[in-house]
Structures are given as structure tokens and as C-alpha cells.
C-alpha positions in Angstrom: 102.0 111.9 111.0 100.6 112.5 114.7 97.5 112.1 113.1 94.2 111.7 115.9 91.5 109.8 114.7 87.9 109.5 117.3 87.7 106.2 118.7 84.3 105.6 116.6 85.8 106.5 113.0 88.6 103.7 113.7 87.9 101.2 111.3 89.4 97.7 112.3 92.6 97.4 114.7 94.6 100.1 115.6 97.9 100.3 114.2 96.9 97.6 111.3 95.6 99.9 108.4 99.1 99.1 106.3 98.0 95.3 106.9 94.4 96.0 105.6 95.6 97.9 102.6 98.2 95.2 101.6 94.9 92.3 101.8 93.2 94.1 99.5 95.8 94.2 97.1 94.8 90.2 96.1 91.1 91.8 95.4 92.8 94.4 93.2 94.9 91.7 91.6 92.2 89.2 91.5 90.5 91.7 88.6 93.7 92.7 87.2 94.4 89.0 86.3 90.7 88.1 85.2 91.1 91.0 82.9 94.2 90.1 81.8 93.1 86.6 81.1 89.9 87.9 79.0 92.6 89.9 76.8 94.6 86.6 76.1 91.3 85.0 75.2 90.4 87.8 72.9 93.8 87.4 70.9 93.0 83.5 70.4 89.4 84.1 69.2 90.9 87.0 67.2 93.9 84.9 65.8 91.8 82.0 64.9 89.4 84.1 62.9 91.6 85.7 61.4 93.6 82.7 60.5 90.3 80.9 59.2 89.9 84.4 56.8 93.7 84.4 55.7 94.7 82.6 52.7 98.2 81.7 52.3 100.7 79.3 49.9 97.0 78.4 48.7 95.6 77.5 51.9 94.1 79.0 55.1 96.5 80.1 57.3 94.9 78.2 60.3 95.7 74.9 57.6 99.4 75.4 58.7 100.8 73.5 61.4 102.8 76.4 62.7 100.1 78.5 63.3 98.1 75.7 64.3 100.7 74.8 67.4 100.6 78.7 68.2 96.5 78.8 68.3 96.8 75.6 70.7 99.6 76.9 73.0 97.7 80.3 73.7 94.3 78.0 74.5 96.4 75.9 76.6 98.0 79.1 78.6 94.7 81.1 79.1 93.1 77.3 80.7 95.9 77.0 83.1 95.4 80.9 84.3 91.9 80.8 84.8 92.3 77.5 86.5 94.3 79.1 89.1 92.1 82.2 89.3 88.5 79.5 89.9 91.4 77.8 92.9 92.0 81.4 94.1 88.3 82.0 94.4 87.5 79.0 95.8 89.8 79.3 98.6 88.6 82.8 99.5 84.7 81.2 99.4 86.2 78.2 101.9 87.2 80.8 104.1 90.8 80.4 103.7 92.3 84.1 105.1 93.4 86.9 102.4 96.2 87.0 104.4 97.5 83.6 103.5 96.5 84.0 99.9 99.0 87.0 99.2 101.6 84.7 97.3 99.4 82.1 95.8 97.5 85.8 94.1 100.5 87.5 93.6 101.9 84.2 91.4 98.4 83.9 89.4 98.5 87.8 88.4 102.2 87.0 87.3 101.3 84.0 85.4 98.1 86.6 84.2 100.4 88.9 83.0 103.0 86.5 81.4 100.1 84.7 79.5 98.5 87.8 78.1 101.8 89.4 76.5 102.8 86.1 75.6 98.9 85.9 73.6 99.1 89.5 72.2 102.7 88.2 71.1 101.4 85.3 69.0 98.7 86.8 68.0 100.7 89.3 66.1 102.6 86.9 64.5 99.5 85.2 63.0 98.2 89.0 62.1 101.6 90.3 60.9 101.5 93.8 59.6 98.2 93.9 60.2 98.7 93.7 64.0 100.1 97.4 64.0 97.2 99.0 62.7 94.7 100.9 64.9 91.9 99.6 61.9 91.0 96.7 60.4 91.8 93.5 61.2 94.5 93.4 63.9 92.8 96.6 65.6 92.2 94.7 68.9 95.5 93.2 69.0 97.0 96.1 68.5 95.0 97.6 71.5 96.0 95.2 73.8 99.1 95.2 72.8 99.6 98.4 74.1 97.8 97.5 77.5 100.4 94.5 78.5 102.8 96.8 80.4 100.2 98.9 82.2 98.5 95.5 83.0 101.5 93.7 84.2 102.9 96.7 85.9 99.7 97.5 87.8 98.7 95.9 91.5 102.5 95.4 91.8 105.4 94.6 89.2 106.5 90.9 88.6 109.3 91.2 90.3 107.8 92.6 93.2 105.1 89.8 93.0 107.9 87.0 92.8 109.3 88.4 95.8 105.8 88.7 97.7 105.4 85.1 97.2 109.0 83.8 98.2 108.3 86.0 101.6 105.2 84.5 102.1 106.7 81.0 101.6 109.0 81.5 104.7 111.6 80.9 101.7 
């Protein structure tokens, strides 16, 4: 409040600094959703391991259709993310401004965040029990597991992400 700042310490525009720190939000949620798309990845390559390792009914658990439906729905998830995420950062590189990027990164970290509790879901499935021990096996499951909220959560909420978007849309 009523705070003077010399002329040659203003950085940009005057009177814009809450614009500036809202732009670099989508850098902040650009890394959130990468990381939160190399977590869904490590569930599948865990899952199908483990699944390849498993024997159940007298066959490897990655044999049964169910699980095999499960492994291909996290793989096609996790493509779909990072698609959008290789879109974002071709835009940026094309010179499109962070300012009209806002909704289109605010939708990818939510489809980030959805994917990766949705993979740390199924993935403890496929590890049952095993996916609530620290050791062993499901470790890293049960490591991530504990990350979704903080994950989804941080750089904004979901729904405060949904509604950055519909703003941005003129909705």
C-alpha cells in the first residue's frame, strides 16, 4: 500500500505487475502438468511390470483382458496430455501471447491432473494391496498416490482452472 518504487527499479508497465504475475502462472502450470504427466507415465510402466511379474488364475496378470483394457486406457490418457502440452509449447515458440494462452494452459494442467489420479487409481488396482506399502512393489504408486492432491491443487485448483478458461472464452 502507498508503496514508491524509483522510476529505474520499475520493471515493465506501471500498474500491470498483477497482469505479469497471473502470465506466469501458465509457466508454473506448464511444469506442474509435465510433471504430472511423467507420474501417470510412471504408474503405466509400473503397472505393466508389475502385471508381467504377477501370476494369477495360472496366468500373468497382464494375460487378462481387464487389466489389459486398464494398461491401454492409462497409455491412451497420458498421449492425449502430452499432446496438448507439445500444442501448448508450440504456440508459445510461434509467438502466440501468454496472455491468450491462459485457458488453453489452465485446461491441459486440468486434463494433467485428472489423468495422473486417474493413472495412480488404476495402477492400484493392478497392484492391489501392494499399492499401500511404502516398500516393495507398489512403493512408487503409493508415493504418487499421495502427490495427486498437492499436484492438482497447486498453480490453481480445477475449479478455479475451469473457470479461468470459461473467462477467457468470453463464455
Amino acid at each position: 500500500d502507498n508503496v514508491r518504487v524509483p522510476i529505474a527499479n520499475l520493471i515493465g508497465e506501471e500498474g500491470e505487475g498483477f497482469k505479469y504475475t497471473m502470465i506466469n502462472f501458465n509457466h508454473e502450470r506448464f511444469v506442474l502438468t509435465v510433471q504430472m504427466v511423467r507420474f501417470a507415465r510412471i504408474c503405466l510402466e509400473e503397472s505393466i511390470s508389475f502385471a508381467r511379474r504377477r501370476k494369477t488364475f495360472g496366468k500373468r496378470l497382464i494375460d487378462h483382458q481387464v487389466i489389459r483394457h486398464k494398461v491401454a486406457e492409462m497409455a491412451r490418457q497420458i498421449e492425449g496430455i502430452h499432446r496438448q502440452l507439445e500444442n501448448y509449447a508450440y504456440q508459445v515458440k510461434c509467438g502466440v501471447p501468454d496472455s491468450q494462452l491462459g485457458g488453453y494452459m489452465a485446461l491441459t494442467k486440468v486434463g494433467g491432473s485428472k489423468l495422473m489420479e486417474f493413472c495412480v487409481r488404476e495402477a492400484s488396482q493392478i497392484f492391489g494391496g501392494q499399492s499401500f506399502t511404502r516398500e516393495g512393489a507398489g512403493g512408487r504408486v503409493e508415493r504418487i498416490y499421495r502427490e495427486v492432491r498437492v499436484m492438482a491443487i497447486g498453480g490453481g485448483s480445477e475449479e478455479i482452472m475451469y473457470n479461468l478458461a470459461a473467462k477467457q472464452s468470453k463464455l
